[in-house]
C-alpha positions in Angstrom: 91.5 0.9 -17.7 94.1 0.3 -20.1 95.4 3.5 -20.2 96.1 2.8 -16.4 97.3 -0.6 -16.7 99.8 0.6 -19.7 100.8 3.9 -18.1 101.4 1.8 -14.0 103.8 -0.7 -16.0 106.1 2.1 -18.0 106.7 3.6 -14.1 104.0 6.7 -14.1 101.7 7.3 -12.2 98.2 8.9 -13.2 96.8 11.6 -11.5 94.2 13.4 -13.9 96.1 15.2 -16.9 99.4 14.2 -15.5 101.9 11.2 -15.5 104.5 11.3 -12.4 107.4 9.2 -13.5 108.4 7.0 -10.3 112.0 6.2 -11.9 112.8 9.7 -11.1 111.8 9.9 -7.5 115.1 8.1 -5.9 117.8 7.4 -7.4 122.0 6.5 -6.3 125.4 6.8 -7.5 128.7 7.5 -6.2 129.1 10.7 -7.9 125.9 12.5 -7.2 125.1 10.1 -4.0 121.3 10.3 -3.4 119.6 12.0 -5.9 115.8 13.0 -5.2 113.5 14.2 -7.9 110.3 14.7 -9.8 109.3 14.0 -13.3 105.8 15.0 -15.1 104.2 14.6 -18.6 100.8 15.9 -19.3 98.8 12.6 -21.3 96.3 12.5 -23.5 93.6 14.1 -21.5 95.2 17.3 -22.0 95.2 16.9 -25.9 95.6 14.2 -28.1 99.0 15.2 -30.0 100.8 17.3 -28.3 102.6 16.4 -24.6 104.9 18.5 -22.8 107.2 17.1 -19.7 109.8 18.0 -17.3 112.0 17.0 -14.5 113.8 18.1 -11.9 116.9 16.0 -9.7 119.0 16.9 -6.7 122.1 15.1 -5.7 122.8 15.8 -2.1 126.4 14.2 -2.6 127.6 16.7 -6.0 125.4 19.5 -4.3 123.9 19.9 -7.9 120.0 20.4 -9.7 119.7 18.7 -12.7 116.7 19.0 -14.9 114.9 18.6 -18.3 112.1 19.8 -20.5 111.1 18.4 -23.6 107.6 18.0 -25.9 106.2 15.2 -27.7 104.1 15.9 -31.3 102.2 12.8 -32.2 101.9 12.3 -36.0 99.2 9.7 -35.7 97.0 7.9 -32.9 96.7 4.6 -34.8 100.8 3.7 -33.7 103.5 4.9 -31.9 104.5 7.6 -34.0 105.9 10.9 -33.1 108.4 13.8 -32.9 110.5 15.0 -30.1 112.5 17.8 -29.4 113.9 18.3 -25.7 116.9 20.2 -23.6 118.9 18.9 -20.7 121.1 19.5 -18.0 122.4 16.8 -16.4 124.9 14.4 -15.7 125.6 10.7 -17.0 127.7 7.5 -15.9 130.6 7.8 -18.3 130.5 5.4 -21.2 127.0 3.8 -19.6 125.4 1.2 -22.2 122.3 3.0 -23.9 118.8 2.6 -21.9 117.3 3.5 -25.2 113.9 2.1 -25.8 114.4 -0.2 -22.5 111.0 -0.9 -20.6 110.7 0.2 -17.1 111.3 -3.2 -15.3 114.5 -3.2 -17.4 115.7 0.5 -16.3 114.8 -0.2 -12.8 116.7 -3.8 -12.5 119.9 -2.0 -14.1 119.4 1.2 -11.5 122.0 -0.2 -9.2 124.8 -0.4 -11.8 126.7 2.7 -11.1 126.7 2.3 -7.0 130.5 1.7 -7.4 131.1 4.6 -9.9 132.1 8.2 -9.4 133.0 8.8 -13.2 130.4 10.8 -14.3 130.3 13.4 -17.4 127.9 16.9 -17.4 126.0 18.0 -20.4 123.7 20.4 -21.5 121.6 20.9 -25.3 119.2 20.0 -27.1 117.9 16.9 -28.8 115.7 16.1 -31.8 114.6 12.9 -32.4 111.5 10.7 -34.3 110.3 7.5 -33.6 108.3 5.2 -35.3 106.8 1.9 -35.5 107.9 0.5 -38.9 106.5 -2.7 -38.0 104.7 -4.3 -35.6 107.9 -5.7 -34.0 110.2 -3.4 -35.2 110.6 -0.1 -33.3 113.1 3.2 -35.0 113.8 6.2 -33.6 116.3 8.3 -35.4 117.6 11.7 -34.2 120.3 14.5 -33.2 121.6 16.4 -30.5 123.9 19.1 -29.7 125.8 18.7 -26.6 128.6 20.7 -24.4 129.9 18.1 -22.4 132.3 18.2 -19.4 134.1 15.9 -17.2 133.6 15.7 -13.6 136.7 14.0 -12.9 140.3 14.7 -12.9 140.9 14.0 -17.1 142.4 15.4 -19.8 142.1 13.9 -23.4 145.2 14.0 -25.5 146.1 17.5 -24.0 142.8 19.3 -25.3 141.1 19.5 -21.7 138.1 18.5 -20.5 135.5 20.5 -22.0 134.1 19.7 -25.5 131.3 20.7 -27.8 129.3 17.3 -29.4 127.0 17.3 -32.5 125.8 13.8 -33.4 123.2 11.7 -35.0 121.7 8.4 -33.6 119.9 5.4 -34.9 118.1 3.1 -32.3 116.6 0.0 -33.4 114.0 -2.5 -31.5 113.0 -6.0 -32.1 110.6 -7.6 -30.9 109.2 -10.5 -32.8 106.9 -12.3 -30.5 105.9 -9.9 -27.9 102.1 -8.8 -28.1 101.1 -5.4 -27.6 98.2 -3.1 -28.4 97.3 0.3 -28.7 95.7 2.7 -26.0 94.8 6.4 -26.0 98.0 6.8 -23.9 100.0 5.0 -26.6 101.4 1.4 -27.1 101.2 -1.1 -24.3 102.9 -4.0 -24.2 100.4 -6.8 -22.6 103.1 -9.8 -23.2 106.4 -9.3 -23.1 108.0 -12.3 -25.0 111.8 -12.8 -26.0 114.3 -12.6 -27.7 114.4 -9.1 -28.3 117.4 -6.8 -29.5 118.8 -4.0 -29.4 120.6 -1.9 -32.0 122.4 1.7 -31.3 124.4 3.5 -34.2 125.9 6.8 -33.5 127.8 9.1 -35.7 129.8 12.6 -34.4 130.3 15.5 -36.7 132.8 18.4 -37.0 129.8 20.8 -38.3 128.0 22.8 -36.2 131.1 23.7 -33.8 131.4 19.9 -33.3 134.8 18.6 -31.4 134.8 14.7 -32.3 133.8 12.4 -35.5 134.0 8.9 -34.7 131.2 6.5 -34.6 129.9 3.9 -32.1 127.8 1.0 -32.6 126.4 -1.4 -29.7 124.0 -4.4 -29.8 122.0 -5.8 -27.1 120.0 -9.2 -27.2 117.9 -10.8 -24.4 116.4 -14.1 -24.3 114.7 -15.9 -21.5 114.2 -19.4 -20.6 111.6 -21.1 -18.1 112.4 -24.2 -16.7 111.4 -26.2 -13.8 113.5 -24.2 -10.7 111.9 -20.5 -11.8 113.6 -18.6 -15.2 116.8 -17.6 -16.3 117.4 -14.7 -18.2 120.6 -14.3 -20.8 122.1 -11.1 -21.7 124.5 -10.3 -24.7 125.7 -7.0 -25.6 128.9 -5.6 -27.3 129.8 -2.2 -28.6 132.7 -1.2 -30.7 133.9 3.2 -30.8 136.3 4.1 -34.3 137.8 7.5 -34.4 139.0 9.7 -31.9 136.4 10.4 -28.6 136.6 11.1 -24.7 136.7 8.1 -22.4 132.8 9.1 -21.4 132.0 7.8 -24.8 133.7 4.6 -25.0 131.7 1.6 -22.7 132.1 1.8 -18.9 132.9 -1.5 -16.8 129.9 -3.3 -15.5 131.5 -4.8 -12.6 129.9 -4.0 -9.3 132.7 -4.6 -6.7 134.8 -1.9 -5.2 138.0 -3.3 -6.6 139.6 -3.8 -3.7 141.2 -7.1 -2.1 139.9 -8.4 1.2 137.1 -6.2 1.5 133.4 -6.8 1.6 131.6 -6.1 -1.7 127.8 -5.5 -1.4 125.2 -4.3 -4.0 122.1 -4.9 -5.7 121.7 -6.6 -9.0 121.4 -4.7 -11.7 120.6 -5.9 -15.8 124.1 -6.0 -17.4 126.3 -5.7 -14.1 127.6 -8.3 -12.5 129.6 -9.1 -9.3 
């Protein structure tokens, strides 16, 4: 049962050896306009370390598939703990705050953020990553990746194009302090989600291995909740700073969610760090 519970509140949906990932069946954005999909991981039923996964997208507007395999290798079934390797191609919101380590109620409230924007960037390669719980509260995943990356916008950066080869390393760290959470065959499940929590992203580029760029870019993220007697209010602080040279894809993207445009009617949804 809770293997169920845990896998229903990260967005999947269990069917036998297979999760279904509902985050990937609808999504919208100005660039790729609706984009349909499907998303799979075998679980632990089909062995206890090892789970592959894939997805596939279509974006009716860009006329474009986008898709993704990838494998995870458990180290251990006592914590989260495991290796990743995985390959993409796909496209992303240009300079969009990191998602990294962000529950699925979190993805899905900031899933309207980019109905305004058509600056998106392609890329395709491979990742590497490890992830770890250090602590009880204290969540790190470290990693790599190897990226060609393309604008899908009329840009050119300092007269070198539009089309760049990326090797970087990351650092993600999440904290956690008085959530409660416990572990499942299917891995950890958070039964109490209590705040603050933050959110730490480090990211370093690197000339080596046919690299373009070398610049690095930090961002923090803290939430914090507050119940009072008219329902709860939720507060949201998050800054990011980029040194050294870098396309505009890899600086931070506005959060705004209007059209920009005087006298006109400006609809959307909500969305986590947007506003209107």
């Amino acid at each position: 049962k809770a293997s169920v519970v845990s896998a229903l509140m990260k967005g999947k949906i269990r069917y036998g050896n297979v999760d279904l990932d509902v985050g990937q069946f609808v999504k919208y954005n100005l660039y790729e306009g609706l984009r349909l999909g499907a998303a799979a991981k075998l679980n632990e039923r089909f062995h206890k370390y090892f789970s592959p996964d894939g997805y596939i997208g279509y974006g009716f507007k860009s006329r474009q598939f986008q898709y993704g395999i990838g494998f995870d290798l458990k180290t251990t079934t006592r914590k989260n703990s495991f290796f990743r390797v995985e390959y993409r191609d796909d496209v992303m919101a240009s300079g969009k705050f990191p998602e990294n380590m962000w529950n699925f109620r979190m993805k899905l409230m900031n899933g309207g953020v980019d109905m305004r924007n058509d600056q998106f960037y392609s890329y395709r390669g491979f990742k590497f990553s490890y992830e770890n719980d250090l602590w009880n509260t204290l969540t790190m995943k470290i990693g790599a990746r190897k990226d060609h990356e393309e604008s899908t916008f009329n840009y050119d950066f300092r007269g070198l194009g539009n089309q760049f080869e990326n090797f970087a390393a990351f650092l993600t760290l999440k904290y956690s302090p008085n959530t409660k959470n416990m572990m499942t065959p299917s891995g950890k499940f958070i039964y109490e989600q209590n705040f603050p929590e933050f959110f730490l992203n480090y990211e370093k580029a690197f000339t080596e291995l046919d690299g373009d760029f070398n610049y690095h870019r930090l961002d923090v993220l803290a939430t914090h909740q507050v119940k009072w007697s008219a329902g709860v209010t939720g507060i949201r602080a998050y800054a990011g700073v980029l040194s050294g040279r870098a396309p505009i894809w890899h600086h931070f993207q506005q959060n705004g969610l209007g059209k920009g445009q005087l006298n006109s009617l400006n609809f959307n949804l909500t969305s986590y760090l947007g506003f209107a």
